[in-house]
N, C-alpha and C positions, 0 to 999 in steps of 0.2 A: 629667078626666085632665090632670094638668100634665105640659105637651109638656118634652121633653129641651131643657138648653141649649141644645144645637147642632143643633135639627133643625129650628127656622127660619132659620136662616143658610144649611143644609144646602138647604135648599126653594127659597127664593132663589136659590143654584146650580144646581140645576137648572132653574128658570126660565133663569136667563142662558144656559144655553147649550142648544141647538138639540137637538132630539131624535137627527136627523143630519146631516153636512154633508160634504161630498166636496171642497173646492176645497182652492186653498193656507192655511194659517194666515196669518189677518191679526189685527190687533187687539189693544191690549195689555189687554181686558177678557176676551176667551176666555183668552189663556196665564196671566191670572193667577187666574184662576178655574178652570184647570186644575191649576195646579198649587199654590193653594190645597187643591183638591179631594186631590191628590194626598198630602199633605203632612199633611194633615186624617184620612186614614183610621187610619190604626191610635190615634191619638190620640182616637176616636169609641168605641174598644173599650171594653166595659164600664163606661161611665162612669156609673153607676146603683146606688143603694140596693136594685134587687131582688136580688141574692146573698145568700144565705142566711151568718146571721153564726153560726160553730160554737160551741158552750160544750160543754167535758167533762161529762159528768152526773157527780155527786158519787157516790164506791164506795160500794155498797148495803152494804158490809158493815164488822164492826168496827174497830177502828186495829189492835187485836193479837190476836192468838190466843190462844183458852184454853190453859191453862197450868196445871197441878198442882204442876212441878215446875220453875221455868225453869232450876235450874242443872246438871240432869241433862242437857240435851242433848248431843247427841255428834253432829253432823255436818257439814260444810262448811268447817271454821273459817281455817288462811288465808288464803284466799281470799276470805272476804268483807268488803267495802270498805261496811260502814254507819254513814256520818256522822250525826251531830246533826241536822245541818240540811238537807241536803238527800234525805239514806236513800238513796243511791241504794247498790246492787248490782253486784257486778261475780264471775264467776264464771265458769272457762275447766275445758272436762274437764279437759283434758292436764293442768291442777294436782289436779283434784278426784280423776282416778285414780291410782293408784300403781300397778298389778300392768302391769310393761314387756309383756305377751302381749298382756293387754285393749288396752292402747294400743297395737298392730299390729295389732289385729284392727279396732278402732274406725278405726284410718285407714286402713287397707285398703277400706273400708265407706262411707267418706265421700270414696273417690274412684272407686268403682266400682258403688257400690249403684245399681239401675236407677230405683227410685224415686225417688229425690236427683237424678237427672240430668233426669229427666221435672219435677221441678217447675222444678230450673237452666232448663228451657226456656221453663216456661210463665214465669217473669219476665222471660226475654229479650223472650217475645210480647206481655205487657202494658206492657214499656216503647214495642214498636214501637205499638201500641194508641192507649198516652199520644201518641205521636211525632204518629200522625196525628190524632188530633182535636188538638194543638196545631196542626196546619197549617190549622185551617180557619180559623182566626184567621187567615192572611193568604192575599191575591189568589192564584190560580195563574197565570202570565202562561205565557203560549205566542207563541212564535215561530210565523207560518205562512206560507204561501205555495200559493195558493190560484188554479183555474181554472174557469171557470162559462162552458159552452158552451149553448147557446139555439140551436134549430131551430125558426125557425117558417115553417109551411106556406103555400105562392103565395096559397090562399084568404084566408088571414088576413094576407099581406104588402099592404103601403101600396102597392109596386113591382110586386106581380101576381106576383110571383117570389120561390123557396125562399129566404127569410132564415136565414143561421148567425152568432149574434153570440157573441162571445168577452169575459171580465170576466176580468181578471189581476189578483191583490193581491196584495200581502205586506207583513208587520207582523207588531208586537207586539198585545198586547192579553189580556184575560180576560173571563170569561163569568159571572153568575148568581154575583157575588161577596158576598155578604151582611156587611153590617156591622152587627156587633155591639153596636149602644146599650143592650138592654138587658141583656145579660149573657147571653143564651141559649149562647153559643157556648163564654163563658167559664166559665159552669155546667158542660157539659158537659166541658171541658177540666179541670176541677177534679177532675169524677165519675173523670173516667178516670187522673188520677192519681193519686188516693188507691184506685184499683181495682189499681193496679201496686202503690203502696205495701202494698196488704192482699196481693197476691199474692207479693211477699216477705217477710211475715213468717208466710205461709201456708208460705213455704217452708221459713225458719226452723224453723218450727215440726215438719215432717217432718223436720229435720236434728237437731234435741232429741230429739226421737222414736225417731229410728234409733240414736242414739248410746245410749240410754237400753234398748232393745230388743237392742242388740248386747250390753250388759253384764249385763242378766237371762239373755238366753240362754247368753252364755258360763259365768253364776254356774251354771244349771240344768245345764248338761254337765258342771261341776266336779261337782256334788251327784252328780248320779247318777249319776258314778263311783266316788264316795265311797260310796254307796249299792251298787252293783255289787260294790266291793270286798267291803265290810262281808257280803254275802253269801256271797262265795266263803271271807271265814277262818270263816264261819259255818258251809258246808258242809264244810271242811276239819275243823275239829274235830269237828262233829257226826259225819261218818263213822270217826276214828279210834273216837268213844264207842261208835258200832255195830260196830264189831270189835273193841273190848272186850266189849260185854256180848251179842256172838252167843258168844263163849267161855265167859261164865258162865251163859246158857242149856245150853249143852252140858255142864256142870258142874252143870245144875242151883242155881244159885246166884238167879237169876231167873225170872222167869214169862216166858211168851210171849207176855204184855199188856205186858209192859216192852219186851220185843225190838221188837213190834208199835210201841209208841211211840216206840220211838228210833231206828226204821226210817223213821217217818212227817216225824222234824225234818229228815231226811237230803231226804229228797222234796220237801220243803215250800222247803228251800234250792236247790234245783234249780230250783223253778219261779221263784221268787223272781230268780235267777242270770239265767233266760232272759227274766223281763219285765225286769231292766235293762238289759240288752243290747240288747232291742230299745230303749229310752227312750234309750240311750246315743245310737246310732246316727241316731234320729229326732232328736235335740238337734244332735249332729254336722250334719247334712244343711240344718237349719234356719240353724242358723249361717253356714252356706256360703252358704245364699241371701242373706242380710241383709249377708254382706260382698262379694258379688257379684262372688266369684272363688273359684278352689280355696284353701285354707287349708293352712299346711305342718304337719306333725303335728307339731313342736317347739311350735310354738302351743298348742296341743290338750290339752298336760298340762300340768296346772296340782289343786295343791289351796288352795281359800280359807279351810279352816279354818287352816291354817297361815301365809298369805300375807295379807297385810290387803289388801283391795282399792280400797279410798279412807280418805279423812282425813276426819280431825271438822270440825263445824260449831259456832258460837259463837250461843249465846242473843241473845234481842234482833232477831227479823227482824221487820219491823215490813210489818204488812198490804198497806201502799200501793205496797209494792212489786209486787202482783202487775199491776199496770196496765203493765208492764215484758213480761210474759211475751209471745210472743212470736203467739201466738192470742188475746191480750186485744185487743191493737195490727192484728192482724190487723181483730177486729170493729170495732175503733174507726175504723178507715180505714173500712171498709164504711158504718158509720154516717156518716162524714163524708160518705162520695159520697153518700148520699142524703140528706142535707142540700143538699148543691150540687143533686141534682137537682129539689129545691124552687126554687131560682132558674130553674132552666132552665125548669119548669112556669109559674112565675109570669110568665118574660116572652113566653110565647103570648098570652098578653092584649094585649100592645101594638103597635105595626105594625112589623114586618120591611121593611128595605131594601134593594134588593140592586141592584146595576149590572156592565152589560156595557159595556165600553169595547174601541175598538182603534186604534190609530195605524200609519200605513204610507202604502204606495203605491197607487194603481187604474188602472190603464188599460185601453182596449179591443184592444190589442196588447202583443205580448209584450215588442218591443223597444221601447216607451218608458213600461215599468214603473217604470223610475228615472231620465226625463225630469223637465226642470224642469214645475212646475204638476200633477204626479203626486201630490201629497200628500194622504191621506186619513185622516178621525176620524169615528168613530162616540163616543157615550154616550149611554147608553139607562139610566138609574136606573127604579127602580120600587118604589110603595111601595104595603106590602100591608097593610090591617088588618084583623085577625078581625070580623065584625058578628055573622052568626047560625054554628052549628057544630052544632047541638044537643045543646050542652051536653057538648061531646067537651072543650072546654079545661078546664073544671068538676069534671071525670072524672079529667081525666090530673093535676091537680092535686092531687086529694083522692088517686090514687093515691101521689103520689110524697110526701104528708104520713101515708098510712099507713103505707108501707115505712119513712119515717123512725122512727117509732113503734116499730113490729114493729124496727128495728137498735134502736133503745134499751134495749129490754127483752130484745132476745139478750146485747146488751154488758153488762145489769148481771144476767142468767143466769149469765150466762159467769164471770164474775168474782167472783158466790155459788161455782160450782163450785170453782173454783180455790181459793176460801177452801179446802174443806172438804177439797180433798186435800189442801193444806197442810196442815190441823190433823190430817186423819188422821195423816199422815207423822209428823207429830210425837207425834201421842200413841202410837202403836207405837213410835216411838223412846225415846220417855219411861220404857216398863216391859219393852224388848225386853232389857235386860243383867240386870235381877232374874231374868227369865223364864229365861234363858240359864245364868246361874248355878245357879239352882234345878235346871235339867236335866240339869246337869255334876254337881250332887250326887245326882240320884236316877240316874245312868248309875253313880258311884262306889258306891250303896246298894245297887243290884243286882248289880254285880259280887260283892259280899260276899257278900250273899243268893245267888248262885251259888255259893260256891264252898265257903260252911257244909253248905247243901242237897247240893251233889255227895260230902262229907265223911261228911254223915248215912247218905244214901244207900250208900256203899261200907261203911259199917262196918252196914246193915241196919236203921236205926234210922228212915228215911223210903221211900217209894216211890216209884218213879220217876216219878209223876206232880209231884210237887214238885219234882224237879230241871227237871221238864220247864219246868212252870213258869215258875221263877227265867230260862230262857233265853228262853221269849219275853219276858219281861217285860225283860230286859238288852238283845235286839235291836230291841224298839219303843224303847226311852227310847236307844239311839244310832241309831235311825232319825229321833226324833222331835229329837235334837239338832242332827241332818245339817240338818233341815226348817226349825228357828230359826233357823241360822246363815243359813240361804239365804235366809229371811224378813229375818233383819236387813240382811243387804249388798245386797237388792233392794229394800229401802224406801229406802236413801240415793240410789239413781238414780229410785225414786220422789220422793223429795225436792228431785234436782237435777230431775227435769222440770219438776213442779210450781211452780217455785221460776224458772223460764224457761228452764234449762236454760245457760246462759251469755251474755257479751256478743259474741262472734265471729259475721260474719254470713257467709250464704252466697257464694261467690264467683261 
């Protein structure tokens, strides 16, 4: 083993000076080896090749996403800031939404959501974390002032008689200070900051989350009041045609298979009326919870078919940006600290040195603690080196080159994931406006087919099974319209989360 530069120099010092010594300071070979010693320590810190050197693992996945159509995309667009050369991204809600509610409801959310505040905490606790494993990196010195009484019995006195002796000190000094040559402390010191840095964009990443969570929910309580409504002109009309044709029963004009069925569209929108209500209500309540205060009902209404609720996005998002999002960075800090914790395993193998030192005063009385010839030094160094362990340093090594491993293959998990919602998001987005159109024209073919069918019907020429027909087939295909539209404005906040969700960090 090749000994550290400075740890025979270091050895040497503590040869020159005494293990301990009580008198006045003399000598200009102690004070300068004092304060050599002194002057020397933090300059001893990590001065070694065992720290483990980081490399990014290269993304397991493509540069761009599949693509059928690139010039169809429709989402994010300006906001997004993708150069040539460097792609970086740059994407803020507050421009991505547009509907002024969503945006009071999202920052109502982001300064009262309980969960946002719980993790606001746990960053505060992993920078005090970072804080103190950065102090072990230096001495802790204490001021003391200390009294050491001694009883000893006539039997055991020289004098034949009860001895009480008395020890007064006070000084500076520190205890069981370890320095740092091979890096252990600074490994450590590394781990815990890149465990703060992962615990802010952990948090990050719950603040993507909820903004993202607040805007589906608030789309799903637009729907289905859209859906709610859509029921009640459902049952409004249906009941006017059942007090029409209970009169042409009584007229004989119809059957009482007709009446029977046009009794049963009336029912069937009733029940329909009462499970929105409930979904209304459960959507309401939810929403309350995620903005983590009561909500004023002028919020509350809102329709998004009518109301655009965010802006488009411009083709061209190139893959590498997902190392950006906000739980990729998360994993990668994680993976860093256990890479540091590979140096800190590695320098158990080498000898740890650590010293107690103090400077002050000693006397056997109180009142000439700060007399002349009162001056007193302790240093006490001490060097430890591993020999047998059985095979526990061997252990904790291979452990901390597992976990690095097992972070490797989370971080290039994690960032396959990410691909694939990305490319979901995009391929819904790619055939969501065919789809959408399509729907808008079979909601327009059925309206017809209703109203030929109800025509037929009155002049006798169809049965009311057909009319009946034509109306459920008109309230699935504008049930089923309500349900794309809600698909489509909830995949763009699937696209902003996916996508990092913005560059704003938590406060």
């Amino acid at each position: 083993m090749i000994p550290h530069p400075n740890l025979t120099s270091l050895i040497d010092l503590f040869n020159l000076i005494g293990t301990k010594k009580s008198s006045p300071v003399s000598g200009g070979k102690l004070t300068l080896a004092c304060r050599s010693l002194l002057a020397g320590l933090l300059s001893l810190q990590a001065c070694t090749p065992l720290v483990s050197k980081y490399e990014r693992p290269e993304l397991p996945v493509q540069s761009a996403y599949p693509r059928t159509d690139v010039g169809k995309l429709s989402s994010l667009k300006a906001v997004a800031d993708v150069e040539q050369k460097s792609k970086k991204f740059s994407l803020s809600w507050q421009d991505f939404v547009r509907d002024a509610k969503l945006k009071e409801i999202i920052n109502l959310a982001l300064k009262n959501n309980r969960d946002l505040r719980v993790v606001a905490l746990q960053v505060q606790k992993a920078q005090a974390q970072y804080q103190v494993s950065s102090a072990d990196l230096f001495p802790k010195i204490n001021a003391t002032l200390a009294n050491t009484a001694t009883k000893t019995p006539a039997n055991l006195s020289q004098s034949g008689q009860v001895s009480i002796m008395h020890d007064y000190s006070a000084g500076l000094g520190f205890s069981s200070y370890e320095l740092d040559m091979f890096g252990r402390l600074q490994s450590l010191k590394d781990s815990a900051f890149q465990q703060y840095l992962s615990t802010s964009e952990a948090a990050q990443t719950v603040r993507v989350s909820l903004i993202a969570q607040v805007a589906t929910q608030y789309l799903t309580l637009s729907a289905d009041r859209l859906r709610l409504q859509l029921a009640e002109q459902t049952l409004n009309a249906q009941q006017q045609t059942l007090e029409m044709d209970k009169r042409r029963f009584e007229l004989g004009v119809i059957s009482e298979l007709d009446l029977s069925l046009s009794r049963s569209t009336v029912e069937s929108a009733k029940v329909d009326i009462a499970k929105y209500k409930t979904l209304v209500a459960q959507d309401t309540n939810l929403l309350t919870l995620l903005a983590g205060a009561a909500l004023p009902p002028e919020l509350l209404i809102s329709d998004f078919l009518d109301t655009p609720t965010v802006i488009e996005t411009p083709a061209g998002i190139p893959s590498d940006l997902l190392a950006q999002r906000p739980d990729i960075l998360d994993a990668e800090h994680q993976l860093i600290a256990a890479n540091a914790n590979i140096g800190a395993a590695r320098a158990a193998y080498f000898p740890s040195i650590s010293m107690t030192t103090f400077y002050g005063t000693a006397s056997p009385a109180l009142n000439g603690l700060f007399s002349a010839g009162s001056r007193s030094w302790l240093f006490m160094p001490q060097i430890n080196l591993p020999i047998f362990d059985g095979g526990r340093i061997s252990a904790n090594l291979k452990i901390a080159q597992s976990n690095q491993k097992i972070a490797i293959n989370l971080y290039e998990k994690l960032i396959q994931n990410a691909f694939k919602e990305v490319a979901d998001a995009l391929a819904l987005q790619e055939n969501i406006k065919d789809e959408l159109s399509s729907q808008k024209s079979l909601v327009q073919a059925t309206e017809l087919s209703l109203k030929l069918s109800q025509a037929r019907y009155d002049n006798g020429i169809y049965s009311y099974l057909n009319v009946l027909d034509s109306q459920r087939s008109l309230y699935a295909a504008k049930q089923n319209l309500i349900t794309l539209m809600l698909s489509s404005y909830t995949n763009e906040f699937t696209l902003f989360k996916a996508l990092g969700g913005g560059s704003e960090k938590l406060n």
